[in-house]
Structures are given as C-alpha cells and as structure tokens.
N, C-alpha and C positions, 0 to 999 in steps of 0.2 A: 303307675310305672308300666310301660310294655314292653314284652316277651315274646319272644319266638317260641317258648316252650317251657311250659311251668308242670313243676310234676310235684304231686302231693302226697309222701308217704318216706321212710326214710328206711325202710327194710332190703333184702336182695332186689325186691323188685323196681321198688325206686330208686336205690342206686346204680343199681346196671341200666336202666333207662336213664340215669344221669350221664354215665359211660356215654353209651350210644348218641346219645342225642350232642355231648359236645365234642366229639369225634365228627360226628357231622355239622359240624357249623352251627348250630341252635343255641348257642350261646344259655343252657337252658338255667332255670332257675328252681332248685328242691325246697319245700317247704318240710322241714326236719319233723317238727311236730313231737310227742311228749314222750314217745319211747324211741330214744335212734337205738339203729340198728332193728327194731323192730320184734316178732313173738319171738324170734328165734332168738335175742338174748333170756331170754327166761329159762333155757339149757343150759346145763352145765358146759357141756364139749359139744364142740360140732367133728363128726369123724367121717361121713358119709356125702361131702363139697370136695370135689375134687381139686387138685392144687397144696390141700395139707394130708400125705401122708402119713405123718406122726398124729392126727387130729389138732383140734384148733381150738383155743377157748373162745365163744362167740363175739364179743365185745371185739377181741382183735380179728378177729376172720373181717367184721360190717367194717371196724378203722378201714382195714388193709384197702377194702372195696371204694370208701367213702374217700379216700386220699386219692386210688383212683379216678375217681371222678371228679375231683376239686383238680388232678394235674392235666386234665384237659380243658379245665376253663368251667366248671359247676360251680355256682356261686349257694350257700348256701343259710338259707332264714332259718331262722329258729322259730317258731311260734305255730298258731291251734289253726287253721280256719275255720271261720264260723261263719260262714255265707257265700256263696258260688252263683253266679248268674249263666247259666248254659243256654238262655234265647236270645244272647248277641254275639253278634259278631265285631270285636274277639268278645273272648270268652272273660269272666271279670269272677277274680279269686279276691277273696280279702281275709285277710288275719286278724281276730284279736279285734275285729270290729271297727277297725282304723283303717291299715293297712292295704289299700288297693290295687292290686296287677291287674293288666291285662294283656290275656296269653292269644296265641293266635292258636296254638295248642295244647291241649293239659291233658294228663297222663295222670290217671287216678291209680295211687300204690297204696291205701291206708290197710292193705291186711282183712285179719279177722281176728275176734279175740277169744280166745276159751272159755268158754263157761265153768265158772269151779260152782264147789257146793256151800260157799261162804263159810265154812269154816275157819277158826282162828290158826287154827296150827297148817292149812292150808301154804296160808303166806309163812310161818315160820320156816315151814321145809320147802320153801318153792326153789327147785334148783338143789335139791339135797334131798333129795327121795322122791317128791311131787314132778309129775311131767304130763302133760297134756298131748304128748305124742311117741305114741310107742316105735313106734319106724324109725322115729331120731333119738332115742333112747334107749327102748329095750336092751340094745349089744351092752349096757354096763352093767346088765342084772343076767346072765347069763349065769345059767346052774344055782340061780336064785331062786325066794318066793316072792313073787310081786300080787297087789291088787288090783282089778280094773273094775271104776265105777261103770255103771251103765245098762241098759239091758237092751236097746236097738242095734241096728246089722252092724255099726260100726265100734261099740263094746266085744259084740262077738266078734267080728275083724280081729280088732285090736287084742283080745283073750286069745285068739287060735295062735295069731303072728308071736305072742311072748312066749307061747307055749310050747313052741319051736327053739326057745332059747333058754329058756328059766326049768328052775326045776318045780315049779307049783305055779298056778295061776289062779287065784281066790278070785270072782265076778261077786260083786256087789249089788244085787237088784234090791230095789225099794217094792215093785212089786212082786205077786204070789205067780207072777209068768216074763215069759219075754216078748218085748215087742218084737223082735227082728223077725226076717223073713225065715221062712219054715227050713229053707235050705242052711242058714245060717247056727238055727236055734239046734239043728243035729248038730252042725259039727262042736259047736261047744260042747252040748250034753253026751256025745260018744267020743269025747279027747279023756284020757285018763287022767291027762295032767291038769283039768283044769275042774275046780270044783265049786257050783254055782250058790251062792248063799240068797235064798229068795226071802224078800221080804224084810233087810238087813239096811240099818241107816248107818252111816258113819257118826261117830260127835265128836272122835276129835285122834290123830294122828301124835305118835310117841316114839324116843327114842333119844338118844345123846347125842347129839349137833348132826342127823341124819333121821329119818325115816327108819325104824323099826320095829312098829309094832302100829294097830289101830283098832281102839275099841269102837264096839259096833254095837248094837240094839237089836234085837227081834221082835218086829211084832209094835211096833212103839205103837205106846196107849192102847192096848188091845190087856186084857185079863192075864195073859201068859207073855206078858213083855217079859224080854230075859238080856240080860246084858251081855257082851260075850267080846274075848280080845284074841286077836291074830298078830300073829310073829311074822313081819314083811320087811320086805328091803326097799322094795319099791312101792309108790302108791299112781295109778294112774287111770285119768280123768280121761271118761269117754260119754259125755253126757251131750256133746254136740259144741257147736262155734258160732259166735255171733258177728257176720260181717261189718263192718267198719263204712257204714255207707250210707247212714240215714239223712247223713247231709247233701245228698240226690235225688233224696227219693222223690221231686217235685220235675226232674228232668230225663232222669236214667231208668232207663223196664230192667226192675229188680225181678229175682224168682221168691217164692212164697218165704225164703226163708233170708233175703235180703241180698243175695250176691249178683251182681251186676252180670246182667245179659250181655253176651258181648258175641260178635258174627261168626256164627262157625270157631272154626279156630285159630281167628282174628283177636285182637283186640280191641278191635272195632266197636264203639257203643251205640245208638241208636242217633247220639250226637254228634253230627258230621265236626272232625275235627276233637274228639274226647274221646279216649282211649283208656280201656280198665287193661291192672296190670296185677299178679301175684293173687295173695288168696282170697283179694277182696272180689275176685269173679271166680274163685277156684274151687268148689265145694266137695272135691275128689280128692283130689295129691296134697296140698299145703306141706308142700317141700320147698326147701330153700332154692334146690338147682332148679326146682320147675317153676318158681318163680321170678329167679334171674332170668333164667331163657326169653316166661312172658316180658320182662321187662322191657328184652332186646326189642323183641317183637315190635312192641309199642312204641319206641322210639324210633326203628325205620320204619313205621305207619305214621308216626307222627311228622317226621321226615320227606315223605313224601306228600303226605297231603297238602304242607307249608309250601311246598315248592309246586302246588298246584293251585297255589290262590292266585 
C-alpha cells in the first residue's frame, strides 16, 4: 500500500504529528502499536498538558488527541512493525510480517521505555504509588514520603526536584557511593530532606490497594545482611530509559544509549525523508508537551520535504 506519510508510534508525539500532517493534505497513515496513547498512560493524571485545567486522566487526554487526528482524515492500523527498509525510495514499513506500506515519508514516534527493577509488586502498584517520572507525578505526594531508586545525576535530579515538594525523600542506592556527577552528589547529601540509603536493594513494595511501605535489604549476601522496611507513599524509579528503536538500528546514527540522532533541533534523521519524534530522540525532557511540539515539528518536515520530491 502507498503513503504519503506513515508515522509509527501512538503516544503525543505520534498523534500530534498525525494532527499535523493531515491538516496538511498527507492523508497520513499511524501504526498504533501495543501501547496507545503511549508511557504516559502508565500515570495516574496528567495535570501539567495544558488545555485540562482540572487535570486529566491519561487514557482520555491521548482519546481526546487521537479523535483529533482521526477528524482530519488519520487513518489508523493497529499492529507491531517488525521490519523497515530506509534504502529505498519510498520508504517500505511492514507489520506483523505481512503487511506492506510504502511511505514517501515516515515519522518515527515509538517512545522510550522505563526501566523497572523487575520486581513483582512493581506491576501490582504501577500507576498507585510506582512512577517512573517525577516531574509528571511528584505534585500528588506533596508534604509526603516518597522513594527514589537510583544513584546517577538523574536519581539525584529526580531526589532534589521531590524534595521541593514531599516531606522526606528516601534514595535507594545498591551501591556503597554515587555514580552522579560531583556537583549533583552535594546537592542530595547537603538537602536535609532527603536521606540516602547506600547499599540498600528493594524485594518488594507494600501497602492496601496503593504503595505504602517497601522492604529493603542491606548489604544483600554480605555477613551483616539486614533487612529493613520504610513507610512511603510514593515509589519512584530513576534507574534510566531504554529507547524504543532497535528496529533502525541498521539505518538510523543512534547515540551510545539508543535514541535517534536527529539535526540540531530538527527532526531531521540522517535519512533524507525519515524523521524522529518524542522521546524516542529525547534523552533530556520525556515530557508529553515536549513531545507533541516534536511531533508538530516532524510533520511540517515531513511536509515539506514531500512537496520537494
């Protein structure tokens, strides 16, 4: 089948480049894929999208977007891709191993995904105490105690920015220091409110239909293991993110840690006519508004470049 503009990923950034692109004539085509709406349904509320002043529960914020771009003409597949060809011209996406497009543009939206510590009760509170982003969640544990796993710059980010809101902020390090940078590793250890547990593993999160408590370990397999529990509201995961992009990585210049290189602050990828959108090139922000924006972006790139074949 061909496309003027096929975009793959179903989060803000794929649907606001769904927006855009059939606003301008691209008649474009979204490949939804196994999470719609994307990481950001894994939050409770969204309160920090402008447009819901009351906050928003996520599931309806991505509808409201996704209806949006289905009333200007986004036609939309359900299914995986499992194979992309980016040395022709067009471009040739196929799903599910069957299913063949070819786009004269595509617009890569697939995210990133959070890395948890595979723990069981992980998934029990995901969305009930567990959050993998303090920025879009912190503001509901205000004058709280929360945890942050992690011990590199963005644990310590993440500890300083709750620390501002919560009344206690427990850091969970596995090891006996921190990796973050020097300037980071003060500001956690001179915050009063935040107090760093080195050395300390999680086994498993507690609490009646929410996150309130988490036994921990010291020392695991060491002579003076000790076991030890914390009274928390919140639990959140800052161990890093794993881009959504391995399915390029034979076309597209990744950075060491997989997110798509993309032109200055374009969208632009190294494949004339292929455009990265949202967090799957965003290794800074992984915010929903700074995702839609990239979306836009991509879709008047994508936009113009069609109208220059």
């Amino acid at each position: 089948m061909n496309v003027k503009c096929l975009i793959i990923g179903s989060g803000p950034a794929g649907y606001t480049a769904a927006i855009y692109a059939a606003r301008a004539n691209l008649a474009p085509v979204l490949i939804e894929g196994p999470q719609l709406g994307g990481q950001l349904t894994t939050t409770t509320e969204v309160e920090n999208f402008p447009g819901y002043p009351d906050g928003v529960e996520p599931f309806t914020m991505m509808d409201d977007i996704r209806r949006q771009a289905e009333r200007f003409g986004t036609q939309f597949v359900s299914g995986i891709v499992t194979k992309v060809d980016f040395s022709v011209n067009p471009k040739k996406v196929i799903i599910e191993d069957e299913i063949e497009y070819e786009a004269d543009a595509v617009i890569i939206a697939t995210g990133a995904s959070a890395k948890y510590l595979g723990i069981e009760s992980e998934r029990t509170y995901r969305g009930r105490g567990v959050s993998a982003c303090a920025t879009c969640d912190g503001f509901f544990y205000r004058k709280k105690t929360v945890a942050v796993v992690g011990g590199g710059d963005t644990a310590c980010e993440e500890a300083n920015y709750l620390a501002g809101l919560c009344e206690k902020v427990y850091m969970i390090v596995r090891k006996p220091y921190l990796r973050a940078s020097e300037i980071m590793q003060q500001r956690v250890l001179n915050n009063p409110k935040i107090e760093v547990l080195f050395e300390h593993n999680t086994l498993q999160l507690t609490g009646e239909g929410k996150v309130q408590g988490a036994d921990l370990v010291f020392r695991k397999g060491e002579p003076d293991e000790e076991m030890r529990h914390i009274d928390i509201d919140g639990f959140f995961l800052a161990i890093g993110h794993h881009p959504n992009t391995e399915l390029f990585k034979d076309y597209l210049h990744r950075d060491a840690e997989g997110y798509i290189i993309v032109d200055g602050d374009s969208p632009r990828t190294n494949i004339p006519g292929v455009f990265a959108a949202g967090d799957c090139a965003d290794p800074h922000y992984r915010q929903a508004i700074v995702a839609a924006g990239s979306g836009a972006k991509a879709a008047i790139e994508a936009d113009k470049y069609i109208k220059s074949l």
